[in-house]
N, C-alpha and C positions, 0 to 999 in steps of 0.2 A: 670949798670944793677940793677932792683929794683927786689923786692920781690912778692910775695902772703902771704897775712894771710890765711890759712888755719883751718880746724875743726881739733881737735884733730885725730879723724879718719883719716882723710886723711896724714896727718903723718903718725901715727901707720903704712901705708901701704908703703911708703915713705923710711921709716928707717924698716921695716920686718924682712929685711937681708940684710947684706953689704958683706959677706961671695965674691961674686963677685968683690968686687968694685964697685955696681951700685948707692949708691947716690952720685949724681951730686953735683955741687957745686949750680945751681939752688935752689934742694932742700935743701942744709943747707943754702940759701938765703931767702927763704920760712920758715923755721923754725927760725929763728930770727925773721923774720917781727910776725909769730906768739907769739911767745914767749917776745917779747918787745913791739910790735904796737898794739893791741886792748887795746883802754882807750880813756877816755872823761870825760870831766865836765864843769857844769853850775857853776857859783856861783852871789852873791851880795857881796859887800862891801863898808860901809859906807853910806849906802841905809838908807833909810826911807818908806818904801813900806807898806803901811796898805792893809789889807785883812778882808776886813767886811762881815757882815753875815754869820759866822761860827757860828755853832749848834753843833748838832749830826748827821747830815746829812754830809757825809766828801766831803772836796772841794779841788780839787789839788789846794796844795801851789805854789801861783801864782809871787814871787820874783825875779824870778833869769834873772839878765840883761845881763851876759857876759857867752859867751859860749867860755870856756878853752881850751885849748890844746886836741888835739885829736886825734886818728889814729883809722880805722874799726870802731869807734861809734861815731854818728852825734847828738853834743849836738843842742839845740833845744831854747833860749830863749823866742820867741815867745810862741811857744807852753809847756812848761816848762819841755821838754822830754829828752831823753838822747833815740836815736834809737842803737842800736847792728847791726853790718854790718856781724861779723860771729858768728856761733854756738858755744857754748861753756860753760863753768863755769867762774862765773865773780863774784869778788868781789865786793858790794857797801860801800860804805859811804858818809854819811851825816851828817852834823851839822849845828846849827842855832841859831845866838842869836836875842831874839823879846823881845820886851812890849806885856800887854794887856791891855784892859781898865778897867779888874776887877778879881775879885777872881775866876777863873776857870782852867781847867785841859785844857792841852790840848794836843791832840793824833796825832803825825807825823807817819805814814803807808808808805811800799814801795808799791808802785803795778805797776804789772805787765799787761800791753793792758788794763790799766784800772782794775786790779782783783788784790786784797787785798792782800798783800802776809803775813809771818809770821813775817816779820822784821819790829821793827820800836821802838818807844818810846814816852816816857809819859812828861809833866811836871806839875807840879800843879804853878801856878802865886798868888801871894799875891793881897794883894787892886792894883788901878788902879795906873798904873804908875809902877808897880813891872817887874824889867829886870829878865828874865831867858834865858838859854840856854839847847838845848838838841842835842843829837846826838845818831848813834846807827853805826853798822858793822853789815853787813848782808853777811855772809861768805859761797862762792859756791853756787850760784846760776845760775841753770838751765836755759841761756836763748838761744832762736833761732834767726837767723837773723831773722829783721826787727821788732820785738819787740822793743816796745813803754815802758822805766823806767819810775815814776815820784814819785813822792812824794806827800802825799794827811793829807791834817789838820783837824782836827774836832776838838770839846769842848765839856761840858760838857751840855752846855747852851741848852734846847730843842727849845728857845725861837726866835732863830739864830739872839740873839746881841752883841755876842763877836766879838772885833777887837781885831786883834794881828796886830803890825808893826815889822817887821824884818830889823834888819840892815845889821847882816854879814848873811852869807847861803851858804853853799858850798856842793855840790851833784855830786859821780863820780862815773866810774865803769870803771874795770881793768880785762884783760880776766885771767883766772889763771887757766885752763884745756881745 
């Protein structure tokens, strides 16, 4: 006997009132698979993956080879997405260690069907050949099934000749309402 992930709503109706005895053993089969099965992620490791012609114009970061462990959300390496199969509030997080080829900042953004969200983070790189890492936690977030995560890089450069190469990269989301 398997489960359903379900939207939090549909719980809340589910568990209303047990005053009968009316949830089934279904639904607290259902309520596990929600409560432990929405999650997904992409990541790289040990990678060498350059990404040129970064600017200020932002480009989804395009690294991630292996699509991890997953249940309700279809990671995506091709397309470098992480899709949500149910509605819900979901944790992200991501981290990345890269090069660049020179002195500039440079801006990791979540977004969401493509639209910028408020999550993400900064690093500024030293001369060429300077390693950094960044990472950020983007806590309760609002998505709908079939939305499209990804992660998107810019610099500071208007000139678009910054490379960055990324070796590790790890990108997930975990449903948590």
């Amino acid at each position: 006997m398997s489960g359903t992930a379900r939207q939090l709503s549909d719980l809340d109706t589910l568990f209303a009132d047990n005053v009968v005895g009316a949830i089934s053993p279904q639904d607290l089969r259902d309520f596990l698979w929600t409560a432990l099965g929405c999650y997904g992620s992409l990541y790289c490791f040990n990678a060498a993956t350059a990404q040129g012609g970064l600017g200020t114009t932002p480009a989804k970061l395009d690294c991630f080879t292996v699509e991890g462990n997953a249940a309700n959300v279809t990671p995506d390496a091709a397309t470098d997405t992480l899709q949500v199969g149910i509605t819900g509030k979901y944790d992200g997080m991501f981290q990345v260690s890269f090069s660049g080829n020179g002195a500039h900042t440079c801006k990791f953004r979540l977004r969401v069907n493509d639209v910028e969200t408020q999550f993400g983070c900064t690093r500024k790189l030293g001369t060429g050949g300077d390693v950094g890492s960044a990472s950020f936690f983007a806590p309760g977030i609002a998505l709908t099934a079939l939305d499209e995560v990804s992660i998107y890089v810019e610099t500071d450069d208007a000139g678009n000749g910054d490379i960055i190469t990324v070796s590790d990269a790890q990108f997930s989301l975990k449903m948590v309402g």
